[in-house]
mmCIF file of the C-alpha atoms, coordinates in Angstrom:
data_MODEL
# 
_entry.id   MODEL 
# 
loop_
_atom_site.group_PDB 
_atom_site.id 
_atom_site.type_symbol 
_atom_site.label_atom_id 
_atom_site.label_alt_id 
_atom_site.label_comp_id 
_atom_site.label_asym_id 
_atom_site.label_entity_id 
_atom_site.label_seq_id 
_atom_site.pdbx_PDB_ins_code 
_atom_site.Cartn_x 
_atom_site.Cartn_y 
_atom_site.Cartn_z 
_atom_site.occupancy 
_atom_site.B_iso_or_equiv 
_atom_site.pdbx_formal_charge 
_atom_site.auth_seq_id 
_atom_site.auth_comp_id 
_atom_site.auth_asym_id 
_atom_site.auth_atom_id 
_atom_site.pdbx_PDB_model_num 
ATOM 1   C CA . UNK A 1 1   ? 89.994  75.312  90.869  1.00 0.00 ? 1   UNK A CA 1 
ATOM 2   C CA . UNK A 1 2   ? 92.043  78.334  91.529  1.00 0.00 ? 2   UNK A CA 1 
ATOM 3   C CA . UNK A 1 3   ? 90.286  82.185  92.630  1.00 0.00 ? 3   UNK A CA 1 
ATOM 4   C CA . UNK A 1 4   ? 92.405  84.719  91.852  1.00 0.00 ? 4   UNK A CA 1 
ATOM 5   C CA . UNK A 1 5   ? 91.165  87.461  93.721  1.00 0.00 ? 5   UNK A CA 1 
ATOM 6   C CA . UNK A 1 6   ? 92.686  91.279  92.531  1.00 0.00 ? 6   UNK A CA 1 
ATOM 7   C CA . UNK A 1 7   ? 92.031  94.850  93.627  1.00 0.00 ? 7   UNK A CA 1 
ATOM 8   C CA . UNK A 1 8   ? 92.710  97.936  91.426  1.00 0.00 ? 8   UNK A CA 1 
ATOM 9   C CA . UNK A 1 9   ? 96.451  98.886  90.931  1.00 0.00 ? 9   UNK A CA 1 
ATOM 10  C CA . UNK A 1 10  ? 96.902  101.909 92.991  1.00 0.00 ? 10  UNK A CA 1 
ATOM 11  C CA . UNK A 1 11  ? 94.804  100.709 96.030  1.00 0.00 ? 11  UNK A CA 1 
ATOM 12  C CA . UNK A 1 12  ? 96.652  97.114  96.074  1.00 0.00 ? 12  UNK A CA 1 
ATOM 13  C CA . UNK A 1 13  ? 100.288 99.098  95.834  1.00 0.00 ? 13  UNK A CA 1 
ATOM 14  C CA . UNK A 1 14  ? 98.947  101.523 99.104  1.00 0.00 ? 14  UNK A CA 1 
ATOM 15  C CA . UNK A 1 15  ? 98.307  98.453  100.799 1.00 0.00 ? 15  UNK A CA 1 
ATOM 16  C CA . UNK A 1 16  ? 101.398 96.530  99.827  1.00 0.00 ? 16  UNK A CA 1 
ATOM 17  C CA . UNK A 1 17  ? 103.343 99.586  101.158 1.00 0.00 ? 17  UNK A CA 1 
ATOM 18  C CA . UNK A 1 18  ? 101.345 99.943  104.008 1.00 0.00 ? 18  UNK A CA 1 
ATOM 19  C CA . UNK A 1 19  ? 102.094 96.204  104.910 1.00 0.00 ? 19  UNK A CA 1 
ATOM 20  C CA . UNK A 1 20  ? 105.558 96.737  104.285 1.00 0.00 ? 20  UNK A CA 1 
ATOM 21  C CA . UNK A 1 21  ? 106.173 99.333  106.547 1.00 0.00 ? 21  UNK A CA 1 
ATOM 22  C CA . UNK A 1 22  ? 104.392 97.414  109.436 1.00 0.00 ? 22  UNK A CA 1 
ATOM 23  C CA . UNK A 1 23  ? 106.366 94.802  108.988 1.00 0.00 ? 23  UNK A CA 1 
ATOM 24  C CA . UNK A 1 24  ? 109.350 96.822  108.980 1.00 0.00 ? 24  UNK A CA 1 
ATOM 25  C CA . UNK A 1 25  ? 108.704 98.403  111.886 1.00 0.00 ? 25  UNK A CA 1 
ATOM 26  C CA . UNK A 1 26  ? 107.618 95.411  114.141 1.00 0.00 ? 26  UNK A CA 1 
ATOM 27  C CA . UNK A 1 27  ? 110.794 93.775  113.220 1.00 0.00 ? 27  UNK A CA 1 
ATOM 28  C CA . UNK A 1 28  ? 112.846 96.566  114.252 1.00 0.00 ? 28  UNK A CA 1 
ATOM 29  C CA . UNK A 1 29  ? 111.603 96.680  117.460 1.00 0.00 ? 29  UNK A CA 1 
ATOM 30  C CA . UNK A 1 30  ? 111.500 93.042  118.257 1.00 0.00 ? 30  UNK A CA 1 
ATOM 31  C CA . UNK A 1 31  ? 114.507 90.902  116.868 1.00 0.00 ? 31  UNK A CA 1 
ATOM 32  C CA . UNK A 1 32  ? 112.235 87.468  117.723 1.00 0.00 ? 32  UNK A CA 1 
ATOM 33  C CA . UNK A 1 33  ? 109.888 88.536  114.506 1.00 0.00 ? 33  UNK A CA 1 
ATOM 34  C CA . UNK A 1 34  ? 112.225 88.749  112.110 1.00 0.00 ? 34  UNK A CA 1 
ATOM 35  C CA . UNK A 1 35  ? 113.890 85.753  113.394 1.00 0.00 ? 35  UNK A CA 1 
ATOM 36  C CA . UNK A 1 36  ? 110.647 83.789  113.295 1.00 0.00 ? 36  UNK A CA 1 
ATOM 37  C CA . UNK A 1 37  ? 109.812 85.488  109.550 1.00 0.00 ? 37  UNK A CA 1 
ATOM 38  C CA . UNK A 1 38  ? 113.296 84.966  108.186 1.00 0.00 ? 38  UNK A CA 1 
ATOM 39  C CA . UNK A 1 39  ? 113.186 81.259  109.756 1.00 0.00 ? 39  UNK A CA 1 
ATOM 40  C CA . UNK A 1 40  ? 109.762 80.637  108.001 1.00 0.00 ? 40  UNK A CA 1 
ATOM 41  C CA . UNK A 1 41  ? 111.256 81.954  104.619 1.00 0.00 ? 41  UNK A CA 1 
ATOM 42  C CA . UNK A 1 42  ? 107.935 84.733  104.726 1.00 0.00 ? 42  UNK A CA 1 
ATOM 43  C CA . UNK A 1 43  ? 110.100 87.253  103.386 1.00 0.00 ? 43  UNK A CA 1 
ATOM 44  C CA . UNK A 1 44  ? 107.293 89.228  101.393 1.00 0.00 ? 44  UNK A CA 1 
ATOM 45  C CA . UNK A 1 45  ? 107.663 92.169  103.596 1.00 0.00 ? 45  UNK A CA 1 
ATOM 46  C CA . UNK A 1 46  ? 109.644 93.600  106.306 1.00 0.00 ? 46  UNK A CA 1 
ATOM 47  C CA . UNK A 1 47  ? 113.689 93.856  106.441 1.00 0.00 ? 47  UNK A CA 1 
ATOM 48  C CA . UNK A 1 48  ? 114.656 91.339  105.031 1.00 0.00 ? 48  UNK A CA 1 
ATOM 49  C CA . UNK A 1 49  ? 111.728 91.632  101.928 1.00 0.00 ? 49  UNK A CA 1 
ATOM 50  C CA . UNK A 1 50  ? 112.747 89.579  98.521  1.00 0.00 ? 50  UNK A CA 1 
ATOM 51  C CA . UNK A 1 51  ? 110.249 90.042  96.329  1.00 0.00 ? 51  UNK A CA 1 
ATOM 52  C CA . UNK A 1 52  ? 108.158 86.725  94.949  1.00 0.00 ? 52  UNK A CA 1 
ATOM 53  C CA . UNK A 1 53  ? 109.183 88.879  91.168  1.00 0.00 ? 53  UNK A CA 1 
ATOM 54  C CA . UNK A 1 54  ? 111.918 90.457  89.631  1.00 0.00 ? 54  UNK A CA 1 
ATOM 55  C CA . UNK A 1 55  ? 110.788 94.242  89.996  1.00 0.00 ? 55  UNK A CA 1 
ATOM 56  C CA . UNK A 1 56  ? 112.538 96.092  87.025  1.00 0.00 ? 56  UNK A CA 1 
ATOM 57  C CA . UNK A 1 57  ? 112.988 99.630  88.805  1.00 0.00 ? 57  UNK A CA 1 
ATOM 58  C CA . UNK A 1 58  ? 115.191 101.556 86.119  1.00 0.00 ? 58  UNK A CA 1 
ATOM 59  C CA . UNK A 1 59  ? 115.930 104.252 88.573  1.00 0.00 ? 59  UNK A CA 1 
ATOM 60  C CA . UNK A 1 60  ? 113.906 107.125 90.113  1.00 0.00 ? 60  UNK A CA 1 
ATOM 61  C CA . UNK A 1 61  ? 111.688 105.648 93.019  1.00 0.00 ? 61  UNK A CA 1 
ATOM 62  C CA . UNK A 1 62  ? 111.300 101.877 91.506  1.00 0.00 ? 62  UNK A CA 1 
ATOM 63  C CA . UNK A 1 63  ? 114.116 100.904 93.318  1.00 0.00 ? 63  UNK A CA 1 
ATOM 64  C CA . UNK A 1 64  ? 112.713 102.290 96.757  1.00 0.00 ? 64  UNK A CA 1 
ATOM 65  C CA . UNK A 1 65  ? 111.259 99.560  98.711  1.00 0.00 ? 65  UNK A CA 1 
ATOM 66  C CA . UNK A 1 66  ? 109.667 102.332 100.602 1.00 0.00 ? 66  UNK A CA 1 
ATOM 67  C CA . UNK A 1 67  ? 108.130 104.392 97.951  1.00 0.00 ? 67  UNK A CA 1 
ATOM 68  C CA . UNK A 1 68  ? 104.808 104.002 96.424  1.00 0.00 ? 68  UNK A CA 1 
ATOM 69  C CA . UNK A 1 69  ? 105.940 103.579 93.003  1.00 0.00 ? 69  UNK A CA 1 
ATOM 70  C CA . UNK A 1 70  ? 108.363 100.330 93.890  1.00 0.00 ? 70  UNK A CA 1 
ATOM 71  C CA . UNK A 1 71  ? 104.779 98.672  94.858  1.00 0.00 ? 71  UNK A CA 1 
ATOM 72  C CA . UNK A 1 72  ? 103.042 99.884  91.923  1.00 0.00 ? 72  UNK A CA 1 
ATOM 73  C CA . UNK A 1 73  ? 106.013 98.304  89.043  1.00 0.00 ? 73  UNK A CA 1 
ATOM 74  C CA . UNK A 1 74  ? 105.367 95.066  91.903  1.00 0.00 ? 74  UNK A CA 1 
ATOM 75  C CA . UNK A 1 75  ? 102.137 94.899  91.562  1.00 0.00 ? 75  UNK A CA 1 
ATOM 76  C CA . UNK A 1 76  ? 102.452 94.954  87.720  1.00 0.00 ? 76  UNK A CA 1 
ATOM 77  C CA . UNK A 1 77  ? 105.539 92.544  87.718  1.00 0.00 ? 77  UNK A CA 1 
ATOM 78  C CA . UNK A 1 78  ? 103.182 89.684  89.737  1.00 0.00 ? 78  UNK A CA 1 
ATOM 79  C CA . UNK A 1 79  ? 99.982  90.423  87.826  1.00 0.00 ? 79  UNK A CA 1 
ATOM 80  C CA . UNK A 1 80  ? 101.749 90.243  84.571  1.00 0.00 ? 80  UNK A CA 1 
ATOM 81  C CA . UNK A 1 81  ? 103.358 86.482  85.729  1.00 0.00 ? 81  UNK A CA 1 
ATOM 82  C CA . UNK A 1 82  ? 99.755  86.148  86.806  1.00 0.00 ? 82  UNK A CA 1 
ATOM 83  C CA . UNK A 1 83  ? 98.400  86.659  83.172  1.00 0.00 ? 83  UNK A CA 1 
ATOM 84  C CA . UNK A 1 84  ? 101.186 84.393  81.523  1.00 0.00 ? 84  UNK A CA 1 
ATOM 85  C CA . UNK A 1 85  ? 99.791  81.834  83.744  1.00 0.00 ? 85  UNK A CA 1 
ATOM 86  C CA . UNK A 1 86  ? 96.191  81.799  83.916  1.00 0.00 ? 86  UNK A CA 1 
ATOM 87  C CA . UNK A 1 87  ? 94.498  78.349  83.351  1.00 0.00 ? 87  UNK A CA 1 
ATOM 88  C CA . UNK A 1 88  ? 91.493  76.644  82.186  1.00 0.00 ? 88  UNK A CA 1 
ATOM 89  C CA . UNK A 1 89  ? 90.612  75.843  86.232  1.00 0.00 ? 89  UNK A CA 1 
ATOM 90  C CA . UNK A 1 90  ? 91.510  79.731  87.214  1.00 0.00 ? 90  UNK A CA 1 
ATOM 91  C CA . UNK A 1 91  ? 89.056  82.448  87.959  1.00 0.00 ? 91  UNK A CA 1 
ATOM 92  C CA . UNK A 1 92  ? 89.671  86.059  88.366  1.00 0.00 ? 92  UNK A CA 1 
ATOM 93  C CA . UNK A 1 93  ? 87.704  87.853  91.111  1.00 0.00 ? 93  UNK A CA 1 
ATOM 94  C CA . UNK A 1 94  ? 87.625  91.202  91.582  1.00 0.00 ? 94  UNK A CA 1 
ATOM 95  C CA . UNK A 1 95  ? 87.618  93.147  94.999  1.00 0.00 ? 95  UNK A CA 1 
ATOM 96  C CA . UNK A 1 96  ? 85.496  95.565  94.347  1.00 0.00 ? 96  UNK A CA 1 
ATOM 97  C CA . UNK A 1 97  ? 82.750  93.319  92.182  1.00 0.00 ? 97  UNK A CA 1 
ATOM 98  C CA . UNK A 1 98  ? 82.955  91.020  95.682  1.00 0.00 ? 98  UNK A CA 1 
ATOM 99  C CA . UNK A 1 99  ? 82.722  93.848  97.889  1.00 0.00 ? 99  UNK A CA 1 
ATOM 100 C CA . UNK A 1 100 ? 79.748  95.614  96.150  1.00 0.00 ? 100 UNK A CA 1 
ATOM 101 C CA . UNK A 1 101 ? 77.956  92.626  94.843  1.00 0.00 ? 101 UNK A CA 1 
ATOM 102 C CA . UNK A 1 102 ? 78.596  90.232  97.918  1.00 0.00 ? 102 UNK A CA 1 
ATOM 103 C CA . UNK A 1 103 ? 75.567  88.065  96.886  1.00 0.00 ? 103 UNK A CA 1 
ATOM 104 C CA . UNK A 1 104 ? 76.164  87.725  93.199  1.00 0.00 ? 104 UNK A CA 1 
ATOM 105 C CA . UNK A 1 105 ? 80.081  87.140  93.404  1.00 0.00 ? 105 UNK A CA 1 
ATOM 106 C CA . UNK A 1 106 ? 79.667  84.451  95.574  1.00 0.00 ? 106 UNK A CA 1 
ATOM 107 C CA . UNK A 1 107 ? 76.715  82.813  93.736  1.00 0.00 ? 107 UNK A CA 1 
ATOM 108 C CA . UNK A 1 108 ? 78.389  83.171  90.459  1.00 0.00 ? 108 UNK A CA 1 
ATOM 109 C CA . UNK A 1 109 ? 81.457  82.099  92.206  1.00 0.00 ? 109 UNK A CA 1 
ATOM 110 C CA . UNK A 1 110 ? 79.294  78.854  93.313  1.00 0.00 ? 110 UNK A CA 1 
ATOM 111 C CA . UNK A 1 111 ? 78.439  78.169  89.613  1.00 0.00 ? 111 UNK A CA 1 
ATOM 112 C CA . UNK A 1 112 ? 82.206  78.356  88.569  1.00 0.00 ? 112 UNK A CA 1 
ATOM 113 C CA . UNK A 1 113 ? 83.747  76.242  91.155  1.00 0.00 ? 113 UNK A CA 1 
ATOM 114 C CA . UNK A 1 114 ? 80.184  73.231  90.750  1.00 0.00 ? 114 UNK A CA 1 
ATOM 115 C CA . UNK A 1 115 ? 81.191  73.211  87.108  1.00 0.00 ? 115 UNK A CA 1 
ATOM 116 C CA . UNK A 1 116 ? 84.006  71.709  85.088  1.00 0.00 ? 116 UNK A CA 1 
ATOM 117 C CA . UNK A 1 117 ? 84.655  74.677  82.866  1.00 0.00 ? 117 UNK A CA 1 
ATOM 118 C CA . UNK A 1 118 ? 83.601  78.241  82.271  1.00 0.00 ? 118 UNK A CA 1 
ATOM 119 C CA . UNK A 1 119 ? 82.506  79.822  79.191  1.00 0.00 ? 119 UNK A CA 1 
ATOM 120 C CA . UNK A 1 120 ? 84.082  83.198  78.332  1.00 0.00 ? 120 UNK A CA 1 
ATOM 121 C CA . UNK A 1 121 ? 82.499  85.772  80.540  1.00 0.00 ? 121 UNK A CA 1 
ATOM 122 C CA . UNK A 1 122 ? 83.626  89.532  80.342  1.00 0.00 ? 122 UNK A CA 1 
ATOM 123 C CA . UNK A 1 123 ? 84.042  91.942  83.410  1.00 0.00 ? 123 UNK A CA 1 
ATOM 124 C CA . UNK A 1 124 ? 83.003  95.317  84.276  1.00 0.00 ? 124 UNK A CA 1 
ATOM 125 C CA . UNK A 1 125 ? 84.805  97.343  86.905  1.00 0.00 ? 125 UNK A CA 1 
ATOM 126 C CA . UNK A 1 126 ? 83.297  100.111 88.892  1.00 0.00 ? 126 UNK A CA 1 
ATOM 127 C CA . UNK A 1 127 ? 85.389  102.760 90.043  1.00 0.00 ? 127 UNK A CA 1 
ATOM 128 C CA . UNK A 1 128 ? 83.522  103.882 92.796  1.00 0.00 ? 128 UNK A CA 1 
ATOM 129 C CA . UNK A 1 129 ? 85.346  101.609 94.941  1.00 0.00 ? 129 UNK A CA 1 
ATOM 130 C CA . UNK A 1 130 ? 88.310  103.801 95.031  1.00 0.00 ? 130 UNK A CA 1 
ATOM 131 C CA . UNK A 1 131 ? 88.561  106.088 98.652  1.00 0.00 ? 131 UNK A CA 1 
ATOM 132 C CA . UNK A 1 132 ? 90.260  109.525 98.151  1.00 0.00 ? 132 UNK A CA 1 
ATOM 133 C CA . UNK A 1 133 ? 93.268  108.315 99.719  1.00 0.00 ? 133 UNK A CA 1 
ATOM 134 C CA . UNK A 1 134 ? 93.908  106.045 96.677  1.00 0.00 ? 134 UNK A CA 1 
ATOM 135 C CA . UNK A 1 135 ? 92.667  108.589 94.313  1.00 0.00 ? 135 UNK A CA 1 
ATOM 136 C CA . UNK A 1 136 ? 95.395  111.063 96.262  1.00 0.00 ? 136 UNK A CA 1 
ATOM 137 C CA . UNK A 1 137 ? 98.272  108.434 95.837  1.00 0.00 ? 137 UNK A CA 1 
ATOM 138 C CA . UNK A 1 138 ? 97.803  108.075 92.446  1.00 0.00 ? 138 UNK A CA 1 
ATOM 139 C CA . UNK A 1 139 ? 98.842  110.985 91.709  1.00 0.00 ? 139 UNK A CA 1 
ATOM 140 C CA . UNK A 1 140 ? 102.468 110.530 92.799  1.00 0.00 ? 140 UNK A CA 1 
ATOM 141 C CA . UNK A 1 141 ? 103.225 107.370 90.455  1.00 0.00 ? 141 UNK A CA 1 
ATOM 142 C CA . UNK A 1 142 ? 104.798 107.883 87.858  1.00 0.00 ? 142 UNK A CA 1 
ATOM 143 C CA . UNK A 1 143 ? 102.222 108.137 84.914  1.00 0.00 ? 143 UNK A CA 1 
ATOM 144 C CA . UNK A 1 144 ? 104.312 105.437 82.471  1.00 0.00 ? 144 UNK A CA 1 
ATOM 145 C CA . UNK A 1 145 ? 103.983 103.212 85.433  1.00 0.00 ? 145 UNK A CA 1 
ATOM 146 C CA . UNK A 1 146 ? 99.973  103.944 86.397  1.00 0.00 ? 146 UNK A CA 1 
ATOM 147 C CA . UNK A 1 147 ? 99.375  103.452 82.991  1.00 0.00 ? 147 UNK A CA 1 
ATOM 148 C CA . UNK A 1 148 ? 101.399 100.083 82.616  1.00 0.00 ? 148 UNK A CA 1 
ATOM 149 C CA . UNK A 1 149 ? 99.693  99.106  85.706  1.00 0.00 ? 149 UNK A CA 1 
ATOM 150 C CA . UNK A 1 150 ? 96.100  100.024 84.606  1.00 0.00 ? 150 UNK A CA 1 
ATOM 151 C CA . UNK A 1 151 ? 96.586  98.027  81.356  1.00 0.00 ? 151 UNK A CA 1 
ATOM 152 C CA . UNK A 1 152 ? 97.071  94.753  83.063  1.00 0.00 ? 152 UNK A CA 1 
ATOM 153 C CA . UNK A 1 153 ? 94.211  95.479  85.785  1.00 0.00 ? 153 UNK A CA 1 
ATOM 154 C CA . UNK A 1 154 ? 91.635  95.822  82.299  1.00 0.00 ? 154 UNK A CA 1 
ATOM 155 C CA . UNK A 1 155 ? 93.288  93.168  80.577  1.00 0.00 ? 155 UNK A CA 1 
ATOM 156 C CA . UNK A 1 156 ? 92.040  91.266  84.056  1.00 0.00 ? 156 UNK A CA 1 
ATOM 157 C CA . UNK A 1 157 ? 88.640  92.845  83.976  1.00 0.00 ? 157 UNK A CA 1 
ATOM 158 C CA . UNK A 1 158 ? 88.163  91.714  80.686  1.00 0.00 ? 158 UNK A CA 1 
ATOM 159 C CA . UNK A 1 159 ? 90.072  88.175  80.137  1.00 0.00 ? 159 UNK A CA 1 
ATOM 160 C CA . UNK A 1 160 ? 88.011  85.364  79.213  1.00 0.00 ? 160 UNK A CA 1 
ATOM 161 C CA . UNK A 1 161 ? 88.432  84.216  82.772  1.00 0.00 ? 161 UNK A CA 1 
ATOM 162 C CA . UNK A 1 162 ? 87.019  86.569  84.726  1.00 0.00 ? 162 UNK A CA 1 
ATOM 163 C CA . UNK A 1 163 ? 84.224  85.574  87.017  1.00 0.00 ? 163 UNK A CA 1 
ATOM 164 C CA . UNK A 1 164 ? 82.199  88.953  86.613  1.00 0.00 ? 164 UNK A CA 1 
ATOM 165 C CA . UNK A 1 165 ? 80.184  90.789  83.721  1.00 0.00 ? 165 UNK A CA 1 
ATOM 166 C CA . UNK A 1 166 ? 77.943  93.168  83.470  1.00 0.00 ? 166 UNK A CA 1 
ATOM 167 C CA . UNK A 1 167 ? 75.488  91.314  80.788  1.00 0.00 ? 167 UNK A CA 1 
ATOM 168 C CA . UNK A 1 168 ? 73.414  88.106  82.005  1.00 0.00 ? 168 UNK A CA 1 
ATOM 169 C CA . UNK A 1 169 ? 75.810  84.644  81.343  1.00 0.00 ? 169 UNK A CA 1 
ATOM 170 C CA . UNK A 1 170 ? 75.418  81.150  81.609  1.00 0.00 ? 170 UNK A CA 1 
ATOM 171 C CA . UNK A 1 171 ? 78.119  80.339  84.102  1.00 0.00 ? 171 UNK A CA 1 
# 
């Protein structure tokens, strides 16, 4: 079995950046870490960052590893490989459904992994999960890309899948 935990677009492309930029700066100021990191091919972040997907930035701020909206066409790039991958033993999990409904995400999840396969179950999202920080960075993608990106989160929510739904299932 395979979870395949996600988060909402804009809040997973804050904390990519945010991650990035911690890297970034440990390794400038000591040499060993990027050593070690470059050594152990964990090149996700940091200086020396190649990305797991091919991140087509045509122009603008795409093709800033240190702007917001590089993460966001990332975080659309993996989730869309993610998608064209997807498999009868995969389950998608969202962040918010596991950090609101602790209980019921993990029993459900329970019920997924203790059988062989899942029927079609549909997910709800709730917003409310979103801090005004993410609300605020939202605001300075591009809207082409939020949009792009918000299309693949709901095709997520909703794919047969998914782990969560807001109507009673047999799962």
């Amino acid at each position: 079995s395979v979870i395949i935990p996600f988060r909402e677009p804009v809040a997973s492309a804050v904390s990519l950046l945010r991650q990035h930029m911690k890297m970034s700066s440990i390794q400038e100021s000591d040499p060993f870490t990027r050593c070690y990191m470059r050594w152990l091919h964990h090149r996700e972040f940091g200086l020396d960052h190649v990305p797991l997907v091919h991140v087509d930035a045509s122009g603008g701020e795409g093709n800033d590893i240190k702007s917001l909206e590089y993460w966001m066409l990332y975080w659309i790039e993996v989730h869309r490989h993610i998608l064209r991958s997807i498999g009868a033993n995969c389950v998608f999990v969202p962040h918010s459904y596991a950090l609101e409904r602790p209980i019921e995400c993990l029993s459900r999840l329970q019920t997924f992994l203790a059988r062989e396969a899942l029927d079609s179950v549909r997910l709800a999202d709730d917003r409310s999960v979103l801090d005004t920080a993410v609300k605020n960075a939202a605001t300075v993608i591009a809207p082409g890309t939020l949009a792009t990106a918000n299309e693949l989160y709901m095709e997520m929510l909703t794919h047969p899948r998914s782990l969560f739904t807001s109507t009673t299932v047999d799962c």
